[in-house]
C-alpha positions as CSV (number, residue, x, y, z in Angstrom):
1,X,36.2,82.4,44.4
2,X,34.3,83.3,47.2
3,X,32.7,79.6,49.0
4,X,32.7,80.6,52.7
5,X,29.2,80.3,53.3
6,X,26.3,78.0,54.9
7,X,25.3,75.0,52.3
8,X,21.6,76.7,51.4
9,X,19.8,73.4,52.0
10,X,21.1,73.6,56.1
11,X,19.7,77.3,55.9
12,X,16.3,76.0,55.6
13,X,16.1,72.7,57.7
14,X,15.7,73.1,61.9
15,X,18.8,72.7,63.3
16,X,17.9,69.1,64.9
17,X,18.0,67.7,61.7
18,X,21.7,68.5,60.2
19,X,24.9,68.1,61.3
20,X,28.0,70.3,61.0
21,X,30.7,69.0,59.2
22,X,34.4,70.6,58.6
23,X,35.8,71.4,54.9
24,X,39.1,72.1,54.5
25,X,38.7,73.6,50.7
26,X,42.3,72.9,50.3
27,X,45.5,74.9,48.2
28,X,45.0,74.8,44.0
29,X,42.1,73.3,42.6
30,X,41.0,72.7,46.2
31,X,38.4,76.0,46.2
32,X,36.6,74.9,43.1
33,X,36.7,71.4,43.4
34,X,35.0,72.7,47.0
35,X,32.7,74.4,45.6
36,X,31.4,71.5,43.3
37,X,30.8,69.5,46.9
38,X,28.6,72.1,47.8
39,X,26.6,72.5,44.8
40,X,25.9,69.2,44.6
41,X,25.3,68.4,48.2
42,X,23.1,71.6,48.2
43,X,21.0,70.2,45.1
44,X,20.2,66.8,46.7
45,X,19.6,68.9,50.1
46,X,21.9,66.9,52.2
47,X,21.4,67.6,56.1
48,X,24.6,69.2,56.8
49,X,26.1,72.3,57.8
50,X,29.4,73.3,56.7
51,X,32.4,74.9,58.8
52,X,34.9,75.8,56.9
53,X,38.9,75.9,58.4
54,X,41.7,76.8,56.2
55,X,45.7,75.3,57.0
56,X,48.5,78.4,57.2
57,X,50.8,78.8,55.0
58,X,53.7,78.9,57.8
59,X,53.8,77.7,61.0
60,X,51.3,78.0,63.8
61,X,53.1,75.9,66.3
62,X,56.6,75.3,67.8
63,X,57.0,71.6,65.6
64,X,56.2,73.3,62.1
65,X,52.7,72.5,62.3
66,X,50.7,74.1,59.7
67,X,46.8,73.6,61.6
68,X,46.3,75.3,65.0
69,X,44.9,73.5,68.0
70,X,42.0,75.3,67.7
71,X,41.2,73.3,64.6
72,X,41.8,70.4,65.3
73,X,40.1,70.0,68.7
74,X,37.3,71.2,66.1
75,X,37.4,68.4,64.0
76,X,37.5,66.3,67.2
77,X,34.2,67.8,69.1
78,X,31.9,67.5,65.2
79,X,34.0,64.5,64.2
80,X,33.4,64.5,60.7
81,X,35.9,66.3,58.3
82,X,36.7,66.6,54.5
83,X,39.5,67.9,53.1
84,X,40.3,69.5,49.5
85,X,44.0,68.9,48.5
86,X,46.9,71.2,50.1
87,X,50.7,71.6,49.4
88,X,53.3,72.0,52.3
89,X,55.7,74.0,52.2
90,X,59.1,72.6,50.8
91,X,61.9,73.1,53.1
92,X,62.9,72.4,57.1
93,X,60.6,73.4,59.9
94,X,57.1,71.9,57.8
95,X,55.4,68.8,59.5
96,X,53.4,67.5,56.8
97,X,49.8,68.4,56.7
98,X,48.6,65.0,56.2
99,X,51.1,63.9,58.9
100,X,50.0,66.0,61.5
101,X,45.9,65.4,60.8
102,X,46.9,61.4,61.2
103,X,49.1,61.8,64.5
104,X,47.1,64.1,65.8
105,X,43.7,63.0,65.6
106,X,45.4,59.2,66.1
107,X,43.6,58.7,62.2
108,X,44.8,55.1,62.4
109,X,43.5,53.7,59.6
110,X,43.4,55.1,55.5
111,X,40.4,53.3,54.0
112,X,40.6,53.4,50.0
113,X,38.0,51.7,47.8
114,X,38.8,50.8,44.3
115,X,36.4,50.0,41.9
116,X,36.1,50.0,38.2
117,X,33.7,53.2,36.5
118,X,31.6,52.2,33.8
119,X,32.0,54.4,31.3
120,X,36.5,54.8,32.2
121,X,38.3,52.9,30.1
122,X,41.3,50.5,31.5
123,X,42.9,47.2,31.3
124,X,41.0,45.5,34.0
125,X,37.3,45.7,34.6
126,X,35.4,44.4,37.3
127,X,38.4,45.7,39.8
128,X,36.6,46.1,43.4
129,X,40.0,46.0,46.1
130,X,40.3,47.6,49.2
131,X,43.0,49.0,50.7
132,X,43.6,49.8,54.5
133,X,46.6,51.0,55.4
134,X,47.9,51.7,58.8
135,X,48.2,55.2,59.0
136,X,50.2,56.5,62.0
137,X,53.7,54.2,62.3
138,X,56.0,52.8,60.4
139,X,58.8,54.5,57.9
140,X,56.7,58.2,58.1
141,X,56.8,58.1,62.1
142,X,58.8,61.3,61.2
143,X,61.6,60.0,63.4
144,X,64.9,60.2,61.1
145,X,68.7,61.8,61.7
146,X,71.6,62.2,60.4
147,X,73.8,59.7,62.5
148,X,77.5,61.1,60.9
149,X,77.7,63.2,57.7
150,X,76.6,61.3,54.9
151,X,74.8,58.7,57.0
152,X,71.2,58.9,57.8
153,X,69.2,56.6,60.3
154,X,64.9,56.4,59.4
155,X,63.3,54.8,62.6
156,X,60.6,52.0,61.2
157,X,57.9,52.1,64.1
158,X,56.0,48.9,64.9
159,X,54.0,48.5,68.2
160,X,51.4,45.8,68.9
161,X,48.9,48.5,69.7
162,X,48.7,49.8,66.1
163,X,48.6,46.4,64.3
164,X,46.1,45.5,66.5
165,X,44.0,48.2,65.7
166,X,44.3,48.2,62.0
167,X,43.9,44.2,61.8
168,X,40.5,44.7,64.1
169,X,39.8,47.7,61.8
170,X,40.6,45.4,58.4
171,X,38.2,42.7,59.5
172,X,35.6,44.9,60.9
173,X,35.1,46.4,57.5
174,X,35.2,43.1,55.7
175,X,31.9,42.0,57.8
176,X,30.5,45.3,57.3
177,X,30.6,45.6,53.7
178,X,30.1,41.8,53.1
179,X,33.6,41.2,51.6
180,X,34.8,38.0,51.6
181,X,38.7,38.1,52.1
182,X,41.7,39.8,53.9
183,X,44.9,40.0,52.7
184,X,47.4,41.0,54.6
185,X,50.7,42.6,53.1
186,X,53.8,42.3,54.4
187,X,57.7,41.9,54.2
188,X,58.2,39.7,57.5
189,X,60.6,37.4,54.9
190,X,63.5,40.3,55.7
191,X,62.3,42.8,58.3
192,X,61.3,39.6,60.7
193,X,60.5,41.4,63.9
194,X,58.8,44.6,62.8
195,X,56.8,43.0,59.8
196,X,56.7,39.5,61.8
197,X,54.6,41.4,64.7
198,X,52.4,42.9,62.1
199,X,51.9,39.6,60.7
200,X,51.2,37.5,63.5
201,X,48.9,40.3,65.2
202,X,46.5,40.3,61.9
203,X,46.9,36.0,62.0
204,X,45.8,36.4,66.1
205,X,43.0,38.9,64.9
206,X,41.4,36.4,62.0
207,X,40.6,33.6,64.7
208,X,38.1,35.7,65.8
209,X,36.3,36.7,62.1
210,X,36.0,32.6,60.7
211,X,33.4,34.0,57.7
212,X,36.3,35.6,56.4
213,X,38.9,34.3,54.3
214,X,42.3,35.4,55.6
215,X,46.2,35.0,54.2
216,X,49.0,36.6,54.0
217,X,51.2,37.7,51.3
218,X,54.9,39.3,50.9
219,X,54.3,42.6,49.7
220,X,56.1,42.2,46.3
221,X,54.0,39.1,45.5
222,X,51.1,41.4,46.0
223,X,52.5,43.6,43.1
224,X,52.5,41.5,41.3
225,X,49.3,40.0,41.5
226,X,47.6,43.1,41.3
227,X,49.4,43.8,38.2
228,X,48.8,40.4,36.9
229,X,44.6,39.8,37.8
230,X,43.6,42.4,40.5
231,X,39.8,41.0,39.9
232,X,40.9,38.3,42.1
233,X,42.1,40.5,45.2
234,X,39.8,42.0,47.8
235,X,40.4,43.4,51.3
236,X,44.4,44.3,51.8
237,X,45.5,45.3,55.2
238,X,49.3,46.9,55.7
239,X,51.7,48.9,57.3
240,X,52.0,52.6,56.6
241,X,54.5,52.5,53.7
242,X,53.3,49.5,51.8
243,X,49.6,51.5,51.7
244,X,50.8,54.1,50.6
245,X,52.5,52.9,47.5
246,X,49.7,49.7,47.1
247,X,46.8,52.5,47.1
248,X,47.9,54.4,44.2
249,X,48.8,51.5,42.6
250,X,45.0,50.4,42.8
251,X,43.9,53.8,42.1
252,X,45.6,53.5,38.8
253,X,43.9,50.2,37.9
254,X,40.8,52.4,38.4
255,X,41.6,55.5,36.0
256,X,43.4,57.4,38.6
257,X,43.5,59.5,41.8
258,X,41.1,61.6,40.5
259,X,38.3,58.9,40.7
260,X,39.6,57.4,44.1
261,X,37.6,58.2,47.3
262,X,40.2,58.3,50.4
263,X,39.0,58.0,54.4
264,X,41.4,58.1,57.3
265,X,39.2,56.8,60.5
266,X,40.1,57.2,63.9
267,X,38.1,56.4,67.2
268,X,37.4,60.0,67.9
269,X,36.7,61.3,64.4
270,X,37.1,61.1,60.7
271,X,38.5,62.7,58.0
272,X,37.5,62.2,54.2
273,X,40.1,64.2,51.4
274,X,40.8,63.9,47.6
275,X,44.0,62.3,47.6
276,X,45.6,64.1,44.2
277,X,47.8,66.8,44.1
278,X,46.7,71.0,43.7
279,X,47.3,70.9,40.2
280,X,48.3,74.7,40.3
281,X,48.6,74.9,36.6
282,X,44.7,74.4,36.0
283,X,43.3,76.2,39.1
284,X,41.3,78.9,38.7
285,X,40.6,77.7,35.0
286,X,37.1,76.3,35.8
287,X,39.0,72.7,34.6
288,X,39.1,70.5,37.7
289,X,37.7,67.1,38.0
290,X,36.2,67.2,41.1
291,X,35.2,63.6,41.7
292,X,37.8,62.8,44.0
293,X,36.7,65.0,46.7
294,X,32.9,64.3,45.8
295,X,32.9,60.6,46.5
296,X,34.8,61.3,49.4
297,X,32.2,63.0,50.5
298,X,29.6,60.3,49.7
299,X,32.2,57.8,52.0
300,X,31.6,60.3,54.3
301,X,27.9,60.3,54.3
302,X,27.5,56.7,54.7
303,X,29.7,56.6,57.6
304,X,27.3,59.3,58.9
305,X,24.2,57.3,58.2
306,X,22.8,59.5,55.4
307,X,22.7,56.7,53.0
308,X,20.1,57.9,51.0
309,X,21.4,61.0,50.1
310,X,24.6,59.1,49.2
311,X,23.4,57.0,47.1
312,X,21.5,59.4,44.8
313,X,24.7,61.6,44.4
314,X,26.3,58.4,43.9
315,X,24.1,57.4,41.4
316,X,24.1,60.8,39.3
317,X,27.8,60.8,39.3
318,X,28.3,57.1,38.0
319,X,25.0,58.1,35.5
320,X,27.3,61.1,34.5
321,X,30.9,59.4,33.7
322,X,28.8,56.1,31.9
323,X,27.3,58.4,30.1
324,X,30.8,60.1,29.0
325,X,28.7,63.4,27.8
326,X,30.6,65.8,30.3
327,X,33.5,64.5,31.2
328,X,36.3,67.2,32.5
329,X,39.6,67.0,30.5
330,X,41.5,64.7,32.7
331,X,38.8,61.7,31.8
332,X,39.1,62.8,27.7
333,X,36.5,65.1,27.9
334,X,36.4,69.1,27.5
335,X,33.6,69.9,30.0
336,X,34.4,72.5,32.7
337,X,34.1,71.6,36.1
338,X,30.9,73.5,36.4
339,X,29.5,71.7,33.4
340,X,30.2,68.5,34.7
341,X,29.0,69.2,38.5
342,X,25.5,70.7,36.2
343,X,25.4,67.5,34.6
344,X,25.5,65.7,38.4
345,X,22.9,67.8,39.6
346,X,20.3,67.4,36.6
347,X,20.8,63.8,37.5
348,X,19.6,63.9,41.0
């Protein structure tokens, strides 16, 4: 499936008026799912270019990277990326994809909104949590080795730097978007110096954002309590780990990773991905659900300004899973993915 080409509606609009923007299409499902983005984006004639980059499947650099420098000083200079899903390679000598894009481009923060879909059915409506996760230290600082046979040492990274700029991050949003509360989510009780400076940055932080509500809670209490009422939880901030098992979790309340929006913000740039996996026994199949990646792309509009245009695609996409008519098989459906993003388009 051929989608290397100019979105049509960039083809006609004077070149002051759009900006470039990178896609990774992604391994799998990512190429159709892709594809979707563009339709859509095309139909509501969205200012943008795209530029598309793929990620090798072996290494381009000397540490196992899979993404040359080429690209990524790309995705510095236009600043805006989104990415389809991609599999690295199993085995020694592979940096993580999703590692390397966070170091990198120093992505310090993932952004994941969480809120209930009318029209997807699960135990707890009227779910709206946030999480922010730091996304550059802690447990995946890649720094692990085998100290004697049998016996390995994982580094846990915690500077004052990074909390700092993922507290500032957490509260920024908060007053942004009009939410009410931070949370942040910790372990401090038994790691009391690398969780404890975590802690007692984001408690420094709050004095200066009094409109907000802010506490703290262990990171196990937080399980439960999302488990228990998660209507009653809304901004979390934590360390790399914790988010990355606590924004799943949340996804799940919501009906999965395949209706979850992902952002991972830096100072210089930003990338936007669907945060499920390549599903290689579906792709090519015309059966992807390609919502992910699409309101992914709507986070990424309104952090570009282009509200309007993300709010009609947002619109016609709610319209579309309320309306439960062509839902792809993942949501209990049997629409294709082209039937679906159709359905999305007549709504605009």
């Amino acid at each position: 499936m051929n989608i290397i080409r100019k979105a049509s509606s960039t083809i006609l609009r004077p070149q002051f008026n759009y900006q470039k923007v990178i896609l990774f299409p992604g391994d799998g499902i990512g190429p159709e799912i892709s594809k979707a983005v563009i339709d859509i984006f095309d139909a509501a004639k969205v200012p943008i270019e795209w530029e598309f980059h793929e990620i090798h499947k072996k290494r381009v650099t000397d540490q196992g990277d899979l993404i040359t420098e080429e690209t990524l000083k790309q995705v510095k200079a236009l600043k805006y990326a989104l990415k389809g899903p991609f599999e690295t390679p199993i085995g020694k000598g592979y940096r993580s994809i999703n590692v390397t894009l966070r170091k990198r481009l120093q992505l310090f923060a993932n952004v994941r909104p969480c809120k209930s879909i009318k029209g997807v059915m699960t135990p707890y409506p009227g779910v709206d949590v946030v999480t922010i996760r730091e996304n550059t230290e802690g447990e995946y600082s890649g720094l692990e080795h085998e100290v004697v046979p049998g016996v390995v040492e994982n580094l846990k990274i915690v500077s004052y730097n990074a909390c700092q700029n993922i507290a500032q991050y957490a509260f920024e949003y908060a007053r942004a978007n009009n939410r009410k509360q931070v949370v942040a989510c910790h372990k401090a009780g038994v790691m009391k110096q690398g969780d404890g400076l975590f802690l007692k940055v984001c408690d420094d932080v709050a004095k200066n954002y009094p409109e907000i509500e802010f506490s703290e809670e262990q990171i196990d209490t937080m399980a439960f309590k999302l488990a228990n009422d998660p209507t009653k939880i809304d901004v979390m901030v934590m360390p790399n780990l914790y988010g990355d098992i606590v924004s799943d979790l949340c996804a799940g309340l919501i009906g999965g990773l395949g209706l979850t929006a992902s952002g991972n913000i830096g100072k210089d740039c930003e990338v936007y991905e669907a945060v499920h996996g390549t599903a290689p026994d579906i792709a090519g199949k015309n059966l992807a659900n390609p919502t992910a990646l699409l309101l992914s792309g709507i986070m990424m509009l309104k952090a570009m300004r282009l509200n309007d245009y993300a709010n009609r695609i947002e619109n016609a996409t709610y319209s579309v899973l309320e309306e439960g008519k062509f839902l792809t098989g993942d949501l209990g459906g049997k629409s294709t993915t082209s039937d679906y993003t159709k359905a999305i388009i007549d709504k605009l």
